[in-house]
C-alpha positions in Angstrom: 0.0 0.0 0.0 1.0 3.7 -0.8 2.9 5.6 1.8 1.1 8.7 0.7 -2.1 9.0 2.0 -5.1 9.7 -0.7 -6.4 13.4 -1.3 -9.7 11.6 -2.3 -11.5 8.8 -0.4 -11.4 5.5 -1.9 -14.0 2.9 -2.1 -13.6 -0.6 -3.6 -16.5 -2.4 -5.0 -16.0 -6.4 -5.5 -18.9 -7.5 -7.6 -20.1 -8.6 -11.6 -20.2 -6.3 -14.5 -23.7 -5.3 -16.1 -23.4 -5.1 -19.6 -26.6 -3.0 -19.5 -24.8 -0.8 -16.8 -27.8 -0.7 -14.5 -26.5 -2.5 -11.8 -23.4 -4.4 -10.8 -19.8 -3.0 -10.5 -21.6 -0.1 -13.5 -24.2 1.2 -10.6 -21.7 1.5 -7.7 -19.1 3.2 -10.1 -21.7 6.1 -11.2 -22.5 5.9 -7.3 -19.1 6.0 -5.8 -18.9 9.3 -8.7 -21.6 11.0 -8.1 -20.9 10.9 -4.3 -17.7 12.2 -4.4 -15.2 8.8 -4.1 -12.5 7.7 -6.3 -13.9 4.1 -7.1 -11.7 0.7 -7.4 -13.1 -2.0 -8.9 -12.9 -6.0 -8.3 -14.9 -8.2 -11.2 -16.1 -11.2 -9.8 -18.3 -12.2 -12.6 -19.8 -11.2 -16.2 -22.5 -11.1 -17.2 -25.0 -10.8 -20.3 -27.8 -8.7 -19.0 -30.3 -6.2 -20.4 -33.5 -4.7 -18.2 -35.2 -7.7 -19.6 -33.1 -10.2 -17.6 -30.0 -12.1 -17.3 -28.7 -14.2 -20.5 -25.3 -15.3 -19.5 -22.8 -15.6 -16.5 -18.9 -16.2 -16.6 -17.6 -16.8 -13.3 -14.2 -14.8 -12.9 -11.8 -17.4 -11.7 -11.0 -17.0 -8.2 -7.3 -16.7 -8.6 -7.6 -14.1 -10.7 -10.2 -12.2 -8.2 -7.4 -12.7 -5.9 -5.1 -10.9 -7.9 -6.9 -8.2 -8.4 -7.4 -7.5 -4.6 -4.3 -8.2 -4.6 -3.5 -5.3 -6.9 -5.5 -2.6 -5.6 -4.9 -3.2 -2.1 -1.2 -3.1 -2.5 -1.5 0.6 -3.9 -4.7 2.2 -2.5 -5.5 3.2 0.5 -9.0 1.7 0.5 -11.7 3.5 3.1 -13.9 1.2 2.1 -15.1 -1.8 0.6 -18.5 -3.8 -0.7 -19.5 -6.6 -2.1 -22.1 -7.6 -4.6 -22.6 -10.7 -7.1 -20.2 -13.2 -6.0 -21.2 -16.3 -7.9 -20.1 -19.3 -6.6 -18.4 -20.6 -2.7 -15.0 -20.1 -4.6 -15.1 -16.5 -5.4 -16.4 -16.1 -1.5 -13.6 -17.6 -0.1 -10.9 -15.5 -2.4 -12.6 -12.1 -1.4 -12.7 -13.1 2.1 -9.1 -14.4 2.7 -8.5 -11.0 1.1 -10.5 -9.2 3.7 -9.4 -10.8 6.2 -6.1 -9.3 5.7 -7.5 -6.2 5.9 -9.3 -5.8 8.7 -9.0 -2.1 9.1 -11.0 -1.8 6.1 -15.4 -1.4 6.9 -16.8 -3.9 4.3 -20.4 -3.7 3.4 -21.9 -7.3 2.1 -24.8 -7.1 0.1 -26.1 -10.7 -0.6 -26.8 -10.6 -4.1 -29.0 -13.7 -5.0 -31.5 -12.6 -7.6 -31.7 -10.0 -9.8 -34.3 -7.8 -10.2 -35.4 -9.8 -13.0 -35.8 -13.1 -10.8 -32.8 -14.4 -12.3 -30.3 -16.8 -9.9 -26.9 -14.8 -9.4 -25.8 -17.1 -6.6 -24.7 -20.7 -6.8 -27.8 -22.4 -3.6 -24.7 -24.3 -2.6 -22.6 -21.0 -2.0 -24.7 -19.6 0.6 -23.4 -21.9 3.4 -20.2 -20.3 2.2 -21.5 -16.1 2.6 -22.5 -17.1 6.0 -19.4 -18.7 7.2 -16.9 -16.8 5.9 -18.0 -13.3 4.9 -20.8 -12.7 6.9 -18.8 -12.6 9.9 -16.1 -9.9 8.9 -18.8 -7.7 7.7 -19.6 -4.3 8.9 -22.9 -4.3 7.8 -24.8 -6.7 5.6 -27.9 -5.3 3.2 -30.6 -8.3 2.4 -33.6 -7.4 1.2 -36.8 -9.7 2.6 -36.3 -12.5 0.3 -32.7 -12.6 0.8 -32.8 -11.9 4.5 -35.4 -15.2 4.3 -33.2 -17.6 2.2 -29.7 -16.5 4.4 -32.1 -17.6 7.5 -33.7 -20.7 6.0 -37.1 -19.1 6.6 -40.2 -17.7 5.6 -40.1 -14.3 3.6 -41.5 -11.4 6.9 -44.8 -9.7 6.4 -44.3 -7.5 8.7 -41.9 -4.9 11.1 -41.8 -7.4 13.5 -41.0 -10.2 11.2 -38.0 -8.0 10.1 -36.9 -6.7 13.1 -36.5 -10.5 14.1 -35.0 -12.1 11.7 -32.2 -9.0 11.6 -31.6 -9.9 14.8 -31.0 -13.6 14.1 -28.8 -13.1 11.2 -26.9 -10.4 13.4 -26.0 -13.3 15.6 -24.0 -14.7 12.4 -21.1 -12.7 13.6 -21.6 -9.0 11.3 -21.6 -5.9 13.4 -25.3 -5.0 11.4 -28.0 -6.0 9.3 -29.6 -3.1 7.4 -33.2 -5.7 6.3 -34.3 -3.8 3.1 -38.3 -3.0 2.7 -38.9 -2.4 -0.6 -40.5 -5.7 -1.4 -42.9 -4.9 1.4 -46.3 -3.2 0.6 -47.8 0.0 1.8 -47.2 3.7 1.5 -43.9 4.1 3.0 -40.8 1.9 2.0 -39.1 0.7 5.5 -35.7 -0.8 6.0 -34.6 -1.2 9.8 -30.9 -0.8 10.8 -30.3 -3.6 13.5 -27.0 -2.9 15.2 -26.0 -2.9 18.8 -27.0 0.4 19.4 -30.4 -0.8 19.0 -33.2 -1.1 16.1 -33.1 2.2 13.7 -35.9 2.8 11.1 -35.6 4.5 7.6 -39.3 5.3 6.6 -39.2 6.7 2.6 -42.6 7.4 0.8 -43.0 4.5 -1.9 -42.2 5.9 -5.2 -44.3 3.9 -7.8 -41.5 3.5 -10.9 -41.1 0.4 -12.9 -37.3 1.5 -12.8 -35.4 -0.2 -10.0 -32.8 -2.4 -11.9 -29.6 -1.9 -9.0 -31.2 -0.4 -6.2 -29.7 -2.5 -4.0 -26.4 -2.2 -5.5 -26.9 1.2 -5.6 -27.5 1.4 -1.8 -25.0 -0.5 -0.8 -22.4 1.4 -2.6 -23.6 4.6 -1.3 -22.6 2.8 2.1 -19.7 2.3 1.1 -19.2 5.3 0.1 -20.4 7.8 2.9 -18.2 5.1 5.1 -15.0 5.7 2.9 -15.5 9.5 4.0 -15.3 8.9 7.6 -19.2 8.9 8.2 -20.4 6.6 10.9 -22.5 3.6 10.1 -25.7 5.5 11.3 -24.7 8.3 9.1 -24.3 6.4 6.4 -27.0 4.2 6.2 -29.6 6.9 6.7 -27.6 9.2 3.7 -27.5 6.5 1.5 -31.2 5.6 1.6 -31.9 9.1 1.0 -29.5 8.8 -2.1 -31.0 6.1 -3.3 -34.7 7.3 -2.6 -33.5 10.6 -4.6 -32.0 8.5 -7.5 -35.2 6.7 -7.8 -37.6 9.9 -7.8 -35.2 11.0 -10.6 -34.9 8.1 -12.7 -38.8 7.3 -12.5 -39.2 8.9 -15.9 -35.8 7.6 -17.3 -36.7 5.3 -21.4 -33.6 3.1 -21.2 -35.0 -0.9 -22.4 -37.7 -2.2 -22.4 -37.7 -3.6 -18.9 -37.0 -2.7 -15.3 -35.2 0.1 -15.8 -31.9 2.1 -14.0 -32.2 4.5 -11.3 -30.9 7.4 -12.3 -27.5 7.7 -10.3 -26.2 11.2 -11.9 -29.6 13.1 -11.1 -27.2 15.2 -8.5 -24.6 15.7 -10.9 -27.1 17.4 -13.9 -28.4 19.3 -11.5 -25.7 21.4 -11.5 -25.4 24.7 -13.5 -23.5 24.7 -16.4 -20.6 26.9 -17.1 -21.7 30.2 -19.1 
């Protein structure tokens, strides 16, 4: 690692590509830009995606993962770090050896499994895997209900309470918080709930109705990462991040790109600003 320390903050993102650039390693680049960060990169997987759905995957081998964590953690001084599609139990166990050599460095796991689209993005086997060996290092973990349900081995909650508990059972899995994601709920007001040991936090949002949603989660999870990188406590973080993402979703409701789920719009901030005369 550099001797110098960076003039920017820096925040790694260890997940697949998006050929459609919606999601993936695509979303929290645009993210980590838009917020500010210089972003490093870490492919774990490619794939051949649209808004329609997912076509094709090719697994990065996990020696060559290694390498590339290898390469940017040698050089940068990484604030930060998340991870998104990780494929198979192989790829888990590269990313967290790496980790584990860092363990100065906040990692935010998000549990990819299924794309928007309902396609799979995680090997069934590899989940024993997440929970063993990256779980544990993580500084916060972001499942929505349905992941949150297959990581437990449960039924998908229905409810608050349903959330709050099974947040509290997969905190026991050894991460420092669970951040349970709402937005597959119903109602008016989208609710995720920070469970942590300082307690139980709600995020209340109103519900925006937008058929474009393709990489929320990444999107979220890389503004995490992001805020974190820049020294902003996990509280801090979490609740600016959601607003991000609530923002990015107002923005992009009107957005034409495919024919399917569309992006969230993750540069709403930066077109907002004036243009040079």
């Amino acid at each position: 690692m550099s001797d110098c320390p960076p003039n920017i903050p820096v925040a790694l993102t260890i997940a697949g590509s998006d050929s459609s650039g919606g999601a993936g390693i695509q979303a929290d680049l645009k993210t980590f830009t838009a917020l500010g960060v210089y972003g490093a990169s870490v492919l774990t997987a490619l794939t051949a995606q649209n808004t329609r759905g997912v076509d094709a995957v090719h697994a990065v081998p996990p020696d060559f993962v290694t390498a590339q964590l290898n390469s940017v953690f040698s050089d940068l001084r990484v604030g930060a770090a998340k991870t998104g599609m990780l494929a198979n139990a192989a790829i888990i166990h590269a990313v967290a050896d790496a980790m584990e050599r860092h363990p100065e460095v906040p990692l935010v796991c998000d549990p990819v499994m299924i794309a928007t689209s309902g396609d799979v993005l995680l090997e069934p086997k590899a989940i024993s895997a997440l929970k063993e060996r990256l779980i544990p290092r993580a500084a916060l973990i972001t499942p929505n209900i349905p992941e949150a349900a297959r990581l437990l081995g449960a039924d998908e909650a229905k409810d608050i309470a349903e959330m709050e508990r099974q947040g509290k059972e997969l905190l026991a899995h050894g991460c420092k918080a669970v951040l349970v994601k709402g937005g597959h709920g119903t109602g008016a007001m989208a609710t995720d709930l920070l469970v942590y040991s300082g307690g139980v936090m709600p995020l209340e949002a109103p519900r925006i109705e937008t058929p474009n949603t393709h990489g929320t989660g990444c999107t979220l999870s890389a503004a995490i990462a992001a805020y974190l990188a820049q020294g902003e406590s996990l509280e801090s973080a979490v609740r600016r991040a959601k607003h991000f993402v609530w923002q990015a979703l107002e923005a992009g409701a009107s957005l034409k790109v495919g024919g399917g789920s569309g992006p969230v719009d993750h540069l709403f901030a930066i077109k907002r600003q004036p243009r040079p005369a």
